[in-house]
N, CA, C and O atoms as a GROMACS GRO file, in nm:
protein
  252
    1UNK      N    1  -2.690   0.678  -1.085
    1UNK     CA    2  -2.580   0.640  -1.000
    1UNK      C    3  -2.488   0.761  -0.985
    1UNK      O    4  -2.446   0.802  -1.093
    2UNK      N    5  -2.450   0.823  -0.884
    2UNK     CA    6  -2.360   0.891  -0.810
    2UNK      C    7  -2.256   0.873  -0.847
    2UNK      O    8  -2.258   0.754  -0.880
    3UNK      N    9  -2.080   0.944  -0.882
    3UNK     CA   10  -1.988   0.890  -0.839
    3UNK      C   11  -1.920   0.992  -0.842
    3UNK      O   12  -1.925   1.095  -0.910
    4UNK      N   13  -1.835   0.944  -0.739
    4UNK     CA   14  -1.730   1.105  -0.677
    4UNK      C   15  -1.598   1.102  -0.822
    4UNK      O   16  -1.577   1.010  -0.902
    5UNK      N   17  -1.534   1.225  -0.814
    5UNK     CA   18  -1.438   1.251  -0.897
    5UNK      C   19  -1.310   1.158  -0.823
    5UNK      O   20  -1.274   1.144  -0.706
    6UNK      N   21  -1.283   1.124  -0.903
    6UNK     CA   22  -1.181   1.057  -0.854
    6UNK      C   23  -1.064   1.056  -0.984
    6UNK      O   24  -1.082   1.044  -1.105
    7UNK      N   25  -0.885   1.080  -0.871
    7UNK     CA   26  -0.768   1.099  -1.031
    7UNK      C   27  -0.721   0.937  -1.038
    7UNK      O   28  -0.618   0.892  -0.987
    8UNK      N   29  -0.804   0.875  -1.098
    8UNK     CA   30  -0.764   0.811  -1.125
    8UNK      C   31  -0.740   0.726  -1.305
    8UNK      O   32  -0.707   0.828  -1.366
    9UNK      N   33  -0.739   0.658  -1.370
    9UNK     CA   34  -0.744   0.584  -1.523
    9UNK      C   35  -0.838   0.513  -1.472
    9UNK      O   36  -0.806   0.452  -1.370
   10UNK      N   37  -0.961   0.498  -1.514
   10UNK     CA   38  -1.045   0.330  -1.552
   10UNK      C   39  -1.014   0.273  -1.620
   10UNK      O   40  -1.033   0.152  -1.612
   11UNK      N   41  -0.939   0.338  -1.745
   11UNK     CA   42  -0.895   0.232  -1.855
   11UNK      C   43  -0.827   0.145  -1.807
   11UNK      O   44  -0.886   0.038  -1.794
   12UNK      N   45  -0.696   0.148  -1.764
   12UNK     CA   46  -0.601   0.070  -1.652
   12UNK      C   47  -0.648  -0.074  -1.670
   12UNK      O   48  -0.589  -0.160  -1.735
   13UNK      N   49  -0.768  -0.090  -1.601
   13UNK     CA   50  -0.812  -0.192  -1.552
   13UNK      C   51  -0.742  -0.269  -1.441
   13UNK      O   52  -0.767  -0.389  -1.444
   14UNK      N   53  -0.675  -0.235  -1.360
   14UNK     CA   54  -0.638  -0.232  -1.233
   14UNK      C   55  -0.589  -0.120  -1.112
   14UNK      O   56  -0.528  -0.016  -1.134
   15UNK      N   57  -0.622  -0.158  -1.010
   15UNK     CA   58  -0.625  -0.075  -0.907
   15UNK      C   59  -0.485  -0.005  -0.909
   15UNK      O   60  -0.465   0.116  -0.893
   16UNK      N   61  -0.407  -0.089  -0.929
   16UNK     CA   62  -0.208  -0.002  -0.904
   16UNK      C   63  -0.233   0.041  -1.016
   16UNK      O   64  -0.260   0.161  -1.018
   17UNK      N   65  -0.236  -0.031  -1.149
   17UNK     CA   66  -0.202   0.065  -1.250
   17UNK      C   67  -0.285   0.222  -1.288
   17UNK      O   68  -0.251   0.325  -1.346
   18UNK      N   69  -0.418   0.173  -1.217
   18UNK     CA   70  -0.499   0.317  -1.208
   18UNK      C   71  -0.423   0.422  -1.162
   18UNK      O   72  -0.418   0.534  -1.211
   19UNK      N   73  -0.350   0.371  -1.045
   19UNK     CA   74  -0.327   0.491  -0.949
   19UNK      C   75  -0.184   0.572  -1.007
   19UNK      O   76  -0.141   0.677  -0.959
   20UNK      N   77  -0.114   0.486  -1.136
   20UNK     CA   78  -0.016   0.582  -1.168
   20UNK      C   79  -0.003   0.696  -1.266
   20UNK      O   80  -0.082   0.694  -1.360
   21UNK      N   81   0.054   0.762  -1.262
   21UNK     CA   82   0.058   0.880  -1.386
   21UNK      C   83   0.080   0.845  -1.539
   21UNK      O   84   0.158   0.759  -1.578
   22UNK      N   85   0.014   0.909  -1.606
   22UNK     CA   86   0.035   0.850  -1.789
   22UNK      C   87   0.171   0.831  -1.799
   22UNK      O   88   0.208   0.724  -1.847
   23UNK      N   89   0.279   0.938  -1.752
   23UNK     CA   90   0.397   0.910  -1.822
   23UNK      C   91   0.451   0.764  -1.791
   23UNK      O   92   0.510   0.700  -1.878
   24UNK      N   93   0.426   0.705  -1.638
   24UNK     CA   94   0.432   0.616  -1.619
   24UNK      C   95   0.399   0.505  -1.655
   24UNK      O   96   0.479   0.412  -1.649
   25UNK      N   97   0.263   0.489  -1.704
   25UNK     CA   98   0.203   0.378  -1.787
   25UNK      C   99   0.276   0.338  -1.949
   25UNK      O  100   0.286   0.225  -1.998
   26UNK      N  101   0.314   0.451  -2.002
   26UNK     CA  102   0.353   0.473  -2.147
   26UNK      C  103   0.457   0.371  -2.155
   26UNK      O  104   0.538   0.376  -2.061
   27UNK      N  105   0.480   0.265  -2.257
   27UNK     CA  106   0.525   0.176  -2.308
   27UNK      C  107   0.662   0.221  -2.356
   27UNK      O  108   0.682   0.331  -2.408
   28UNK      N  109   0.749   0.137  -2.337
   28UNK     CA  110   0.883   0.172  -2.376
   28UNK      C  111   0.882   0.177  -2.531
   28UNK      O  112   0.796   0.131  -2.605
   29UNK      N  113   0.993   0.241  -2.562
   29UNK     CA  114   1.042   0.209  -2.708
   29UNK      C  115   1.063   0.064  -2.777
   29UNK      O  116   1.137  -0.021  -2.726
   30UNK      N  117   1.001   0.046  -2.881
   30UNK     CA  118   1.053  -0.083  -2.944
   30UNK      C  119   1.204  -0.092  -2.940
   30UNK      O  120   1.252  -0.160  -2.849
   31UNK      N  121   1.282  -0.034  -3.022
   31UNK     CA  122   1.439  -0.025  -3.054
   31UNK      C  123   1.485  -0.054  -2.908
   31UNK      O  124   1.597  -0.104  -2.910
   32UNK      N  125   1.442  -0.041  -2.794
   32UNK     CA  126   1.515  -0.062  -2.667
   32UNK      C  127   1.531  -0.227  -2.612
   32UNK      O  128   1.616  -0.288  -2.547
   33UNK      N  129   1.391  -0.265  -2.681
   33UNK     CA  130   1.357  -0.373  -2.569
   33UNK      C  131   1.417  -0.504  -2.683
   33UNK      O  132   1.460  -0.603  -2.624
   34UNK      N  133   1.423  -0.509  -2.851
   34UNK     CA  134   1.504  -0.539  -2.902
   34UNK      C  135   1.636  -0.569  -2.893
   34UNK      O  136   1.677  -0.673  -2.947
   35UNK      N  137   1.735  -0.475  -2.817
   35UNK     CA  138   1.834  -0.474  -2.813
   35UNK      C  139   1.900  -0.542  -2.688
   35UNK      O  140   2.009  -0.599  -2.690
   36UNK      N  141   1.821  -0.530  -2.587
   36UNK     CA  142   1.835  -0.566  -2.473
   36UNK      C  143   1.835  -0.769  -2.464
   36UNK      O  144   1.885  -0.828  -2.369
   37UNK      N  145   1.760  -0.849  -2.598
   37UNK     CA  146   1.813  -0.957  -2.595
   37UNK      C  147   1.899  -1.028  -2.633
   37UNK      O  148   1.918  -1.148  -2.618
   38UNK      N  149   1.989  -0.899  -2.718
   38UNK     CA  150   2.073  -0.985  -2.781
   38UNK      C  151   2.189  -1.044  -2.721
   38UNK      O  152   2.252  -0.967  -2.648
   39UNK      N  153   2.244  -1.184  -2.734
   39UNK     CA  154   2.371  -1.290  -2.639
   39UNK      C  155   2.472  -1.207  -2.687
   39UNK      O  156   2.456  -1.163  -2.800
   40UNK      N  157   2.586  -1.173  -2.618
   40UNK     CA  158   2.752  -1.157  -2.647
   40UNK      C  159   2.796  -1.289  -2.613
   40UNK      O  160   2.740  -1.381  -2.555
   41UNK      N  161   2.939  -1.271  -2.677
   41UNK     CA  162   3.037  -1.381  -2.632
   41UNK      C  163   3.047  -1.383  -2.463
   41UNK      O  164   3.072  -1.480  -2.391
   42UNK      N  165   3.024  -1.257  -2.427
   42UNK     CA  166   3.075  -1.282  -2.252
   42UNK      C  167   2.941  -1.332  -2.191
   42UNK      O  168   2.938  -1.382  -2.078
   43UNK      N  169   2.844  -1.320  -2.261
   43UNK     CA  170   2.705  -1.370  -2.192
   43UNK      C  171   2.726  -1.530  -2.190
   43UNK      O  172   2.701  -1.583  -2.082
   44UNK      N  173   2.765  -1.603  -2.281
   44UNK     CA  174   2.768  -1.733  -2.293
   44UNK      C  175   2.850  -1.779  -2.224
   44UNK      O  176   2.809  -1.866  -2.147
   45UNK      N  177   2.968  -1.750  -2.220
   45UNK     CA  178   3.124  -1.769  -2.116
   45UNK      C  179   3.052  -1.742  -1.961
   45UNK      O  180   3.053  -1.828  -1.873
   46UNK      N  181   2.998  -1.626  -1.947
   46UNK     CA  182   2.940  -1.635  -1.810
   46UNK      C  183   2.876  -1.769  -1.767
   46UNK      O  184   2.908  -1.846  -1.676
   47UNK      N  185   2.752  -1.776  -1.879
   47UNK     CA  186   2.684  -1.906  -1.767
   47UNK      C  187   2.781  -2.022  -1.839
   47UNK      O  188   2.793  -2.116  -1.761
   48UNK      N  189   2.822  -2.035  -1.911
   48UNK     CA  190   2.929  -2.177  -1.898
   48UNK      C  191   2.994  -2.214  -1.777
   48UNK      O  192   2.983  -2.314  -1.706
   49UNK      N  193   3.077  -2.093  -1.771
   49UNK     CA  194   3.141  -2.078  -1.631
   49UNK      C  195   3.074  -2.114  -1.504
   49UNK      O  196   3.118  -2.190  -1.419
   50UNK      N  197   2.902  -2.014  -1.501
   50UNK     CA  198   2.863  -2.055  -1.372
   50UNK      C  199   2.801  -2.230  -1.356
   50UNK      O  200   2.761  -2.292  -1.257
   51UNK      N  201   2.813  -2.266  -1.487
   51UNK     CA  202   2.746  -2.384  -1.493
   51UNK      C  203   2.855  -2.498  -1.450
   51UNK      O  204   2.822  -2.591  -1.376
   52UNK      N  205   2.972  -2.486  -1.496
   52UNK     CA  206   3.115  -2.549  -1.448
   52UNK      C  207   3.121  -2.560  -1.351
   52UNK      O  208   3.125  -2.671  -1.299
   53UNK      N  209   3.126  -2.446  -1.282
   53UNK     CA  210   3.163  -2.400  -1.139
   53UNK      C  211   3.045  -2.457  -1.015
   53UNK      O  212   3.089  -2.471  -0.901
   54UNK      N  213   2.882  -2.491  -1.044
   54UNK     CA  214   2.830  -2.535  -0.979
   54UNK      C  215   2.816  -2.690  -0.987
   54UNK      O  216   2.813  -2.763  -0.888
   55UNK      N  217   2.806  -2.738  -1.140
   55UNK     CA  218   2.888  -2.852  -1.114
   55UNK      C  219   2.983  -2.942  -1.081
   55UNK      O  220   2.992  -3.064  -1.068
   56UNK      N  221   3.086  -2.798  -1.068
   56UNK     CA  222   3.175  -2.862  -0.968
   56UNK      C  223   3.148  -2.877  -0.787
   56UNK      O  224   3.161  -2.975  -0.714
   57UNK      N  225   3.123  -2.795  -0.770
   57UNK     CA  226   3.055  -2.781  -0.623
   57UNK      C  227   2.974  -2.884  -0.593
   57UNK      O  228   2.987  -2.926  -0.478
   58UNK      N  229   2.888  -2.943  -0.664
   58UNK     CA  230   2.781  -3.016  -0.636
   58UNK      C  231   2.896  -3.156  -0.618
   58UNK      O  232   2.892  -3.227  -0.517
   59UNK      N  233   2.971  -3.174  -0.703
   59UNK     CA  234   3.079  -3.321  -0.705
   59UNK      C  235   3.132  -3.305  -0.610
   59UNK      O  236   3.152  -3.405  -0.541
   60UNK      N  237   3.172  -3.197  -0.570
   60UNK     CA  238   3.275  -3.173  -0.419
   60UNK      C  239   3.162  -3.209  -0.292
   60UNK      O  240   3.182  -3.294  -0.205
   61UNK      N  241   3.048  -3.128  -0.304
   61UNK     CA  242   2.931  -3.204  -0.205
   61UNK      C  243   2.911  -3.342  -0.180
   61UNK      O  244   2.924  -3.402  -0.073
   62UNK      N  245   2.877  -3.386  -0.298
   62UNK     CA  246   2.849  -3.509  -0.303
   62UNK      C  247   2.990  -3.631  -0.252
   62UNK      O  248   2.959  -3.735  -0.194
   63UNK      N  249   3.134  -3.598  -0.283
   63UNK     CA  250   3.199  -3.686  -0.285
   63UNK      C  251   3.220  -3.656  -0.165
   63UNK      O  252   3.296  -3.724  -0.096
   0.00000   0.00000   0.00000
């Protein structure tokens, strides 16, 4: 079997991800993606708030 050179990854195992560059494929840091879930106080106050605030809307719709 024949096959032309081609720049691409087979490992990949898909067509987009073939077509990108290693640095691109390379997996983030653990320590990053850790940190990124942790709740603050303003995270919780946010959706309280947005949760208030659309339940209020919805009562104002409705009535």
């Amino acid at each position: 079997m024949r096959r032309s050179l081609v720049l691409t990854n087979e490992a990949a195992r898909h067509p987009f991800l073939a077509s990108l560059p290693p640095h691109v494929r390379q997996s983030p840091p653990d320590h990053e993606a850790q940190n990124a879930w942790r709740l603050s106080r303003d995270d919780v106050r946010g959706v309280v708030t947005t949760y208030f605030a659309v339940f209020a809307a919805a009562l104002v719709f409705i009535a």
